[in-house]
C-alpha positions in Angstrom: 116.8 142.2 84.5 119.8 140.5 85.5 120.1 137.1 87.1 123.5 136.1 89.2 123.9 132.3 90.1 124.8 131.9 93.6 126.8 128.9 95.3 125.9 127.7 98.8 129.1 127.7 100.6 129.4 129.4 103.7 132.9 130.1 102.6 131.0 132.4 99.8 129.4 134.2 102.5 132.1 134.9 105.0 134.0 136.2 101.8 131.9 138.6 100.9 132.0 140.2 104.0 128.8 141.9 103.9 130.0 143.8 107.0 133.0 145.4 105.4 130.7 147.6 102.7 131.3 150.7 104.4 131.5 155.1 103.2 127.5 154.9 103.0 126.0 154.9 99.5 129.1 155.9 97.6 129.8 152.4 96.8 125.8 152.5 95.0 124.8 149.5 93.3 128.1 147.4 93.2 127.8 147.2 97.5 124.1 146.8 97.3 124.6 143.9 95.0 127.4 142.5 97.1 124.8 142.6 99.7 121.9 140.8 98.0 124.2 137.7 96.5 125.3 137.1 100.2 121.7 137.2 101.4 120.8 134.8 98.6 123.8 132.7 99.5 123.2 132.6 103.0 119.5 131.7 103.1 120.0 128.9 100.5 123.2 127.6 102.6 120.9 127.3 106.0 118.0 125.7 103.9 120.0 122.9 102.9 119.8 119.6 105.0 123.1 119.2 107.3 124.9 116.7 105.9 126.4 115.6 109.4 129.9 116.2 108.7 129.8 120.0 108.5 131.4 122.3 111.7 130.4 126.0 110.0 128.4 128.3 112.0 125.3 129.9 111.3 125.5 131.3 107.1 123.0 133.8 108.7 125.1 135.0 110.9 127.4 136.6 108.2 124.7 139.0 107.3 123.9 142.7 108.4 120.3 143.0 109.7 118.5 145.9 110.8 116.4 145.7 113.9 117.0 142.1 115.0 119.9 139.5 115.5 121.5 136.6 113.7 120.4 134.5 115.6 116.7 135.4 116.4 116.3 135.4 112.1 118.1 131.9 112.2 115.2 130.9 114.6 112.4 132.4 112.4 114.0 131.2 109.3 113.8 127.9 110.4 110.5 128.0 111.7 109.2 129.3 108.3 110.2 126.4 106.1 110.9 123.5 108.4 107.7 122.2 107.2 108.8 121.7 103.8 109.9 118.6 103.8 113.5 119.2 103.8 113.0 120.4 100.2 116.3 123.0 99.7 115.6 126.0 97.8 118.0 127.4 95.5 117.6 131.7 95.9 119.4 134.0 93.3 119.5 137.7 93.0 117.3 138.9 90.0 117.7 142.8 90.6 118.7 145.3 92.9 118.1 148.7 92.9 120.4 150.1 95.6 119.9 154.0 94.1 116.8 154.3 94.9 115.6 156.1 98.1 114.3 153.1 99.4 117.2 150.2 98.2 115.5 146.6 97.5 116.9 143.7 96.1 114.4 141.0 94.0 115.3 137.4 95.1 114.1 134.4 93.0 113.4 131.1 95.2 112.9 128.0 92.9 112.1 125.1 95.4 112.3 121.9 93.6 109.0 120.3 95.5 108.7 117.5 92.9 110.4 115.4 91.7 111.4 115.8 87.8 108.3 118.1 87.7 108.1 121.8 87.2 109.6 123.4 90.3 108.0 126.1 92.6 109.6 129.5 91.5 108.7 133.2 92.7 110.7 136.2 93.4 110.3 138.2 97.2 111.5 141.8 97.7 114.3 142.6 100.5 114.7 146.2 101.9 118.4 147.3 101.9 119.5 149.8 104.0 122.6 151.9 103.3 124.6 152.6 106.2 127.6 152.1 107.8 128.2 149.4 105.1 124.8 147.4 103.5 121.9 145.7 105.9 118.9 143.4 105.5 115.5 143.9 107.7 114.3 140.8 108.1 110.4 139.8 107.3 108.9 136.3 106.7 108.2 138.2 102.8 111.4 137.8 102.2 111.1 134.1 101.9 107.4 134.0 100.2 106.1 137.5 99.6 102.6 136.5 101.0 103.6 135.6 104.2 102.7 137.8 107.5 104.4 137.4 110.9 104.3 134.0 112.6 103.2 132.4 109.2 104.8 129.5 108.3 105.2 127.1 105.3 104.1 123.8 105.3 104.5 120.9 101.9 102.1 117.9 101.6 102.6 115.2 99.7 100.1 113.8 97.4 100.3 110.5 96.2 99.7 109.6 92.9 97.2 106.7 92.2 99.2 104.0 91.6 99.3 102.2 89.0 97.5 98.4 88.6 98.4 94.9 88.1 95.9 93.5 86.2 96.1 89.4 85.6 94.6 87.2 82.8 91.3 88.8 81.1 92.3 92.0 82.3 91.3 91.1 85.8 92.8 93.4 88.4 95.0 91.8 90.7 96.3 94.7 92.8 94.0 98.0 93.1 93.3 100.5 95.3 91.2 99.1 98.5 90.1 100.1 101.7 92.9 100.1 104.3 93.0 102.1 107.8 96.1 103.4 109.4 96.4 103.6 113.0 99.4 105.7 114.3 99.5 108.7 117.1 97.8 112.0 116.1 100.4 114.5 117.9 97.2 116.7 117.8 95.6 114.6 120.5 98.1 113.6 122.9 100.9 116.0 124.9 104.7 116.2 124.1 105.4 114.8 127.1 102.7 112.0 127.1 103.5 111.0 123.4 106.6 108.5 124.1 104.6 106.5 126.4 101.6 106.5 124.0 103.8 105.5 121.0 105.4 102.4 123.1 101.6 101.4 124.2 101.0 101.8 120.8 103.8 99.8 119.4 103.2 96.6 121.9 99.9 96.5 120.9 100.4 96.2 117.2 103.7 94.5 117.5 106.0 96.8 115.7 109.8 97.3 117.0 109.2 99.6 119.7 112.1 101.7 119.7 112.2 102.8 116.4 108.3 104.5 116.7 108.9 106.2 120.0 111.6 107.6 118.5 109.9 108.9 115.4 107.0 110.0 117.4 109.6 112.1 119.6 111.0 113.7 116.9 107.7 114.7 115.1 105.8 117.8 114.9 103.0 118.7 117.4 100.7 118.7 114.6 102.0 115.5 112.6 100.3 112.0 112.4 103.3 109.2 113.0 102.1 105.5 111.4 102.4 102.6 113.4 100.8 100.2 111.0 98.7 99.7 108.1 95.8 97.1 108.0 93.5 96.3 105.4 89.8 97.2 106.5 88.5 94.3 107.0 91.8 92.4 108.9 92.4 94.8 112.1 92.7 92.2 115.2 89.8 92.8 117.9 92.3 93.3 120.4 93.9 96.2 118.4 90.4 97.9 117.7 89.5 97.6 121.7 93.0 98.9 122.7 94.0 101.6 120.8 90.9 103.4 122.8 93.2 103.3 126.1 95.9 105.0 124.2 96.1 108.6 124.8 96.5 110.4 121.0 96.4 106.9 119.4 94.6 107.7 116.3 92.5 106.0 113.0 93.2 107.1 109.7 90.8 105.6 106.7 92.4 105.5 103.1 93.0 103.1 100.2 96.2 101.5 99.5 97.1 99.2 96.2 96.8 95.8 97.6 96.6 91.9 95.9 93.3 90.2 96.5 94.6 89.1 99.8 97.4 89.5 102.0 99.4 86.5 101.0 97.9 86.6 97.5 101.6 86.0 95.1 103.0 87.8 97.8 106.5 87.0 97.2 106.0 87.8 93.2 104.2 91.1 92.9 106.1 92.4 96.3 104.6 95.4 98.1 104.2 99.1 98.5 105.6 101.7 101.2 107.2 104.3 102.5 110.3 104.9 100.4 113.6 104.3 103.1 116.1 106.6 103.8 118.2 104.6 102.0 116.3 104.9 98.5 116.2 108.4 99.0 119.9 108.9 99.2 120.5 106.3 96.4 117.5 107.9 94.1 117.4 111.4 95.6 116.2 112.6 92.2 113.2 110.0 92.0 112.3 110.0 95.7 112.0 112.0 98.7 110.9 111.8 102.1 107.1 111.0 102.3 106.9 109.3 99.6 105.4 105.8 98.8 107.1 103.1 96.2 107.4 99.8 95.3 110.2 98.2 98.1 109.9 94.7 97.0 109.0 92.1 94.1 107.5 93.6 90.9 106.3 96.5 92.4 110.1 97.8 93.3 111.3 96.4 90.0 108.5 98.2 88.0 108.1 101.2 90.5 108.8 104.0 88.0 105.6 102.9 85.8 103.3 101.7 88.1 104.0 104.5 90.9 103.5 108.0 88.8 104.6 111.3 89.6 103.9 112.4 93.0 102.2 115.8 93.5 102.9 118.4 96.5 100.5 121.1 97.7 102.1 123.9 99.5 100.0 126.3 102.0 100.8 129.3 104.2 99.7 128.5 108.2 98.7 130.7 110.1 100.5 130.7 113.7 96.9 131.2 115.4 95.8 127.8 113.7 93.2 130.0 111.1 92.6 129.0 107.6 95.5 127.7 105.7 96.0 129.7 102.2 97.5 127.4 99.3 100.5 128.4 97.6 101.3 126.1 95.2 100.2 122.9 93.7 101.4 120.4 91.6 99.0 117.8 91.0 100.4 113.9 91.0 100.0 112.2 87.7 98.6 108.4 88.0 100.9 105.6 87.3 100.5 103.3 84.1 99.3 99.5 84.5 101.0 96.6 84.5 99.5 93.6 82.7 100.6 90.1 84.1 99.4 86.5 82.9 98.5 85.8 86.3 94.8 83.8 86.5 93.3 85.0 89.7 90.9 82.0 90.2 94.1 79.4 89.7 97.0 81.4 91.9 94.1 81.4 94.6 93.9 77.4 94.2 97.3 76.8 94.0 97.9 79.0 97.4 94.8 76.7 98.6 96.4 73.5 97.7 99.6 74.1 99.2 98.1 75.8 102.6 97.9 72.7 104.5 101.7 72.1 103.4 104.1 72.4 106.2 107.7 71.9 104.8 108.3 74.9 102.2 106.2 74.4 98.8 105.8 75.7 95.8 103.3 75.1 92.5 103.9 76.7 89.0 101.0 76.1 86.1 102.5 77.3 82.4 99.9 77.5 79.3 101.9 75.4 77.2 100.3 76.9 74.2 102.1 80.4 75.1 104.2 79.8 78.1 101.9 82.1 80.0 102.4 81.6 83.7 99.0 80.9 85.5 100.1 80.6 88.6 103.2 80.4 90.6 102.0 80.0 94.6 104.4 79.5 97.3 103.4 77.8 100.4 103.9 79.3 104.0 107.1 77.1 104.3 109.2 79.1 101.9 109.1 82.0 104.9 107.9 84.9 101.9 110.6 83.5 99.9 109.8 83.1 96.3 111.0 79.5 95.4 108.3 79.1 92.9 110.2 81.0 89.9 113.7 81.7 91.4 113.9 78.6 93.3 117.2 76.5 93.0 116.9 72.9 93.7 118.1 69.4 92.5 115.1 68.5 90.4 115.4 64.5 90.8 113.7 62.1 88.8 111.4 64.7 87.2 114.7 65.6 85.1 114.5 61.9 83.7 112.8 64.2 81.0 115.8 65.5 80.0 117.6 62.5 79.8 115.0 60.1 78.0 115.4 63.3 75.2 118.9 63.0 75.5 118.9 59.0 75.1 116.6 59.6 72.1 118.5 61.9 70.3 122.1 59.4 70.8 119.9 56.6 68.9 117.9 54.9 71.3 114.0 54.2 71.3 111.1 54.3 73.4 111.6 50.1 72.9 115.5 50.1 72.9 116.1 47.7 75.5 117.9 49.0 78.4 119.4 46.8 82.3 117.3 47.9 84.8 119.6 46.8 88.1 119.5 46.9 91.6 122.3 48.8 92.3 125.2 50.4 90.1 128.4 51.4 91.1 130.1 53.7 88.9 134.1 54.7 90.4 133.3 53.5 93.6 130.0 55.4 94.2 126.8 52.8 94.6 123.6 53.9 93.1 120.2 52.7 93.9 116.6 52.8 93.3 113.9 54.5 95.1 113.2 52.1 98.2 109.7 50.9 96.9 110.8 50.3 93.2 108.4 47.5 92.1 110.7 44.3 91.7 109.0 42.9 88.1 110.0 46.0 86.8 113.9 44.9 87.5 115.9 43.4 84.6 116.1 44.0 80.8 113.1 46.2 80.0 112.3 48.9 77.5 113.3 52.7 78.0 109.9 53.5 78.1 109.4 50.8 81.2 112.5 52.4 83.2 110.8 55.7 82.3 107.7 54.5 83.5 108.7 53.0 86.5 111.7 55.6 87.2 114.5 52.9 87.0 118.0 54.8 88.1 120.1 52.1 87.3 119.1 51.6 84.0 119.7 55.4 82.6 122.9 55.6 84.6 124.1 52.4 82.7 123.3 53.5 79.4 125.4 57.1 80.2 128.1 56.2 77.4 125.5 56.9 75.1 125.8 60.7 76.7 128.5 62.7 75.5 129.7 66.0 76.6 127.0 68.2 76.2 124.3 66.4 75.3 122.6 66.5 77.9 122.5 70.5 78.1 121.6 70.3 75.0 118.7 68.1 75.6 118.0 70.3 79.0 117.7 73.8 76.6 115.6 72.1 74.2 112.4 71.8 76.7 113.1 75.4 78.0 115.7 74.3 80.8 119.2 75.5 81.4 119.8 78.8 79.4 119.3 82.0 81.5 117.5 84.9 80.3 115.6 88.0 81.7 111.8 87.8 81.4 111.1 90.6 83.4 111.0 88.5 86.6 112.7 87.3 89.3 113.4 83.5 87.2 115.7 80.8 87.4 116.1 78.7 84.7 117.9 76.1 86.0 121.6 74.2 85.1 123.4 71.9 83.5 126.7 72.7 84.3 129.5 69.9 82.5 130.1 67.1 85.0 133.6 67.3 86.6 133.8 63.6 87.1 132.1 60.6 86.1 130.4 59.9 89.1 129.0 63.1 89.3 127.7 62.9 85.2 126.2 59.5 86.2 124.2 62.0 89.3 123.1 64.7 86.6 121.3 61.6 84.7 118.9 61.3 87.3 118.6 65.0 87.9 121.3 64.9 91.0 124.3 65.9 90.7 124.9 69.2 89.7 121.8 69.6 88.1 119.6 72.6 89.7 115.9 73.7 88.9 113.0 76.0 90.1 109.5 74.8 89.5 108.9 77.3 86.9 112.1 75.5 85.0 110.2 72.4 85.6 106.7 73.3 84.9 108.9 74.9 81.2 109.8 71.5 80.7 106.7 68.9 80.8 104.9 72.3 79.0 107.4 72.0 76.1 107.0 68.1 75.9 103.1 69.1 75.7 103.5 71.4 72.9 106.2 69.4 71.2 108.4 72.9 71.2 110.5 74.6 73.5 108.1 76.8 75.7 109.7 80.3 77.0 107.6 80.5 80.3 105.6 84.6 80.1 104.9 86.6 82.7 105.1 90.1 82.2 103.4 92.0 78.8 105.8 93.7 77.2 108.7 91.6 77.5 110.6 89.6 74.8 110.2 85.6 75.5 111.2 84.7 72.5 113.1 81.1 72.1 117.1 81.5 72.8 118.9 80.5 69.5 121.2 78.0 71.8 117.7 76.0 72.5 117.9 73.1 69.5 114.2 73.0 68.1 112.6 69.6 69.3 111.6 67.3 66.0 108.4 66.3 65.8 109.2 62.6 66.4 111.2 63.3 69.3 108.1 65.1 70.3 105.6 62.5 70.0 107.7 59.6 71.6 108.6 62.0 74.8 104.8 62.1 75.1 104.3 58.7 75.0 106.7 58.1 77.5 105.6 60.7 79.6 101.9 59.3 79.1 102.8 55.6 79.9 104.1 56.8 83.6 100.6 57.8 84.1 99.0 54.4 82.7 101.7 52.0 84.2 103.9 53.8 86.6 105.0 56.1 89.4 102.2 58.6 88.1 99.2 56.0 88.6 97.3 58.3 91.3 96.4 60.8 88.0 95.5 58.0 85.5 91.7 58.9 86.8 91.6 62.6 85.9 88.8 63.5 84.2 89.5 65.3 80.7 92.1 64.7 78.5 95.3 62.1 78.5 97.8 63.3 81.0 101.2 63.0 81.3 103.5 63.3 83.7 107.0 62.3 85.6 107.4 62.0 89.5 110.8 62.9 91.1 112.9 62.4 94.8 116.2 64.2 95.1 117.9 63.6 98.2 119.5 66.7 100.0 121.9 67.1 103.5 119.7 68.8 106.0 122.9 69.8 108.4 124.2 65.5 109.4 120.5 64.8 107.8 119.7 63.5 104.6 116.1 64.2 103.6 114.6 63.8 100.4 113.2 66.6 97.9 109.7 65.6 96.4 108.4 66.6 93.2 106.0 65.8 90.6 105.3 67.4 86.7 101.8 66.9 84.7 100.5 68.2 81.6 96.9 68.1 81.0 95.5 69.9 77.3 97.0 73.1 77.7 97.9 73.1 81.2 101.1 71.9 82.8 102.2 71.9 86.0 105.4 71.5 88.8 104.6 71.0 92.6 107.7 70.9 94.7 107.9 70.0 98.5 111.5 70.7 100.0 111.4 67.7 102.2 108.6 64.9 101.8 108.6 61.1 101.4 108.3 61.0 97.7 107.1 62.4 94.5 104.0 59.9 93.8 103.5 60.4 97.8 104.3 63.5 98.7 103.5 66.0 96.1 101.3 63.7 93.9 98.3 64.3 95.5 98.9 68.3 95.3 99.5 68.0 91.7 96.3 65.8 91.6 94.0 68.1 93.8 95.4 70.9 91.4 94.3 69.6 88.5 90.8 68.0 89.3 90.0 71.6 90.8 91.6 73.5 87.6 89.0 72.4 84.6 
């Protein structure tokens, strides 16, 4: 047997000039053949989607049939494999036996009907007849040999089970559960009646109307065209009462991978849908129309393990509606797992905690002991915006951690005696403390005290004890400042060198320059809690080992961070924990002001550590830390044990 390759351009077809074969069979074979590869040419050609740009006529047009016209074949042609999908064949000649008394040519069709998987292949028989130059009769065998008159072909998609996200113990965080899809059944409603039906539709359920009409226009009079998907247990009254009044408007029950809830780390393990037309034309070998994938958060950014291999069943219909007959099949394959540190029980508090919270929010908890992230909840604020690991903010006074390791390492003590001002004014710029700063606190007192109490003044004047550097340094030694992938949307935060003084003297009370998320934040206060530089975890799997720039942390600087850290809980701005039952806890509050358009409002924020649980709550505009997001940090914790 012999197998010719054939190219899709029309131009191939109009060249061989399947017309021009002419002195009846004396050309044998070699015309016959000529015949065949133009068939196989033309038929692949017409299959293929229109790209838009393209002004050639009809590749069907260029062959010889027998019996019919161009033009009614180009109309059954189309009708035989528009249900496919869009899914181009590719159709070579494997034989043709124009001697015979009855010439045929064997075509093989390989349709590629999924993706990376084994393709669909067969071969049909064509009838050649030997005339005034080669012909084709036309049958619906020649494109699948089984198929009668008025049969058609129709391609289903079957979705793979996706895979899970499981959280901390193994618990599943997103599975399949019960969702129902209500869309209009073309079955059940008219051509002409379906528009209005599909805008009814799409006001009820508040969807962009346009777009659904149209895709209910342009659908099949047997298709089922989505409007929405709702979890079993969440579709609005109104919607369940309404859609009755809607001629064709239709229920469809399946499962769907979903989180726990609908907000439930929303903005972190993202969501799953229809694949756009867009990731089909930039992936057009890992998608294709019908499709589901990740489109957002962890499920986009691990959609090629968690999604599978999608399957496609193809079936012969019958134009009087009778029993379909399957074809093909290519069962999906289920997608692999993907194991998170997630703890359902805490992400759920932390989304509790910070539901009440207007301004945008966010709450990290870190296992100090292996930098496992617990939870990492954003508050309704942030607008599905994930500020909780990739947010970018001045961190404030919560940064004073940073510096106090900073001061420590250039010689000074938790006792070294430092002038705790009202006001400094470095190159013109005046700096102040925090409105309320108790006035017994003002004066010569110990670092630990202007820890304690969150003095400004006092680490500002002590900032020729900084040198270039040293305080990134300081920052990458509690897990702040050096930027690597985890696997995870995560900003580490920055220290960038100061480009004047006045602006160094800002980075020493976390202003400045000086940027954080709350996961950066949470990294630090875990690392002063396990006297190491902590490497916050996420994802199994993926390398969170220490960057070599990160100097280790000694074990005295260790122990007199945490004693600082511990005496803001006992004496200063971190009072409102001091009554936590369990173990000592340490903490650090923190205000960063920010321009809000002429505005200046202030950022609040607040770090703990309690045993092997630390912790960052961040409220983009508030009063102050201690105020503001103190007592989320404290409802947090007593809730946690």
């Amino acid at each position: 047997m012999r197998r010719s390759s054939v190219a899709t351009s029309f131009l191939l077809v109009s060249a061989l000039g399947l017309t021009a074969c002419s002195g009846g069979g004396s050309d044998g074979d070699d015309g016959a053949r000529k015949a065949a590869e133009g068939l196989a040419t033309a038929l692949a050609t017409a299959a293929a989607p229109a790209d838009g740009a393209s002004t050639a006529s009809d590749p069907l047009a260029a062959v010889t049939w027998t019996g019919t016209d161009p033009a009614t074949v180009a109309k059954e042609y189309a009708a035989v494999i528009d249900g496919m999908d869009g899914i181009a064949p590719s159709v070579e000649v494997a034989e043709v036996d124009g001697e015979a008394d009855k010439p045929t040519a064997t075509l093989t069709w390989t349709w590629p009907v999924v993706a990376g998987g084994d393709p669909w292949t067969y071969d049909t028989t064509v009838a050649l007849a030997d005339g005034d130059g080669w012909a084709v009769a036309w049958a619906p065998s020649i494109v699948e040999p089984s198929l009668a008159d008025g049969e058609t072909l129709d391609a289903t998609t079957l979705l793979a089970q996706r895979g899970e996200i499981t959280g901390a113990g193994g618990e599943k965080l997103v599975t399949e559960r019960p969702v129902v899809r209500i869309g209009i059944d073309r079955t059940k409603v008219t051509a002409a009646a379906a528009p209005a039906s599909a805008r009814a539709l799409a006001e009820l359920v508040d969807i962009e109307v346009a777009p659904f009409v149209k895709a209910v226009k342009g659908a099949g009079d047997k298709a089922f065209v989505e409007a929405i998907t709702y979890r079993a247990n969440d579709i609005p009254a109104a919607v369940r009462t309404g859609i009755e009044g809607i001629a064709g408007a239709h229920r469809v029950t399946g499962e769907q991978a979903l989180a726990p809830t609908r907000d439930f780390a929303a903005p972190i393990l993202g969501r799953v849908g229809p694949v756009t037309a867009e990731m089909v034309e930039k992936d057009p070998d890992a998608y294709r129309p019908g499709d589901v994938a990740g489109v957002s958060g962890l499920q986009a950014r691990y959609d090629e393990q968690l999604r599978g291999t999608t399957g496609r069943s193809v079936h012969a219909v019958p134009a009087d509606g009778g029993e379909e007959r399957e074809l093909f099949l290519a069962e999906p394959a289920a997608g692999k797992p993907l194991a998170l540190t997630l703890d359902r029980r805490l992400q759920t508090l932390a989304e509790r905690v910070l539901g009440g919270v207007t301004p945008a929010s966010a709450l990290v908890a870190i296992r100090p002991s292996d930098g496992s992230i617990l939870a990492a909840a954003n508050g309704a604020g942030t607008g599905g915006q994930n500020y909780a690991t990739f947010g970018q903010f001045a961190p404030g006074s919560t940064f004073k951690s940073v510096t106090s390791l900073a001061l420590l390492r250039a010689g000074l003590t938790p006792q070294t005696q430092v002038q705790c001002t009202p006001t400094v004014t470095v190159n013109g710029k005046r700096f102040k403390n925090y409105s309320d700063y108790p006035s017994s606190a003002i004066g010569t007192i110990p670092l630990e005290e202007a820890i304690a109490q969150s003095c400004n003044t006092a680490l500002i004047g002590a900032r020729a004890k900084v040198k270039d550097g040293d305080l990134a340094d300081a920052a990458a030694s509690l897990g702040l400042g050096i930027d690597h992938d985890l696997g995870f949307p995560a900003y580490f935060g920055e220290v960038p060198p100061p480009a004047s003084e006045t602006e160094g003297a800002a980075d020493l009370i976390g202003q400045g320059k000086v940027l954080a998320s709350p996961m950066a934040m949470a990294t630090v206060i875990a690392s002063v809690q396990a006297g190491t530089t902590v490497v916050p975890h996420l994802v199994d799997g993926v390398d969170v080992s220490v960057p070599s720039e990160a100097e280790p942390l000694s074990a005295a600087e260790a122990r007199q961070l945490k004693a600082m850290l511990r005496r803001v809980v006992t004496n200063g701005s971190g009072r409102g924990l001091a009554d936590l039952p369990g173990g000592p806890v340490i903490a650090k509050t923190g205000t960063a002001e920010y321009a809000d358009g002429g505005t200046i409002r202030t950022h609040a924020w607040m770090i703990a550590a309690q045993g092997d649980l630390a912790v960052a709550v961040f409220v983009q505009t508030g009063e102050s830390g201690s105020r503001t997001a103190g007592p989320l940090l404290e409802e947090f914790l007593r809730a946690a044990r």
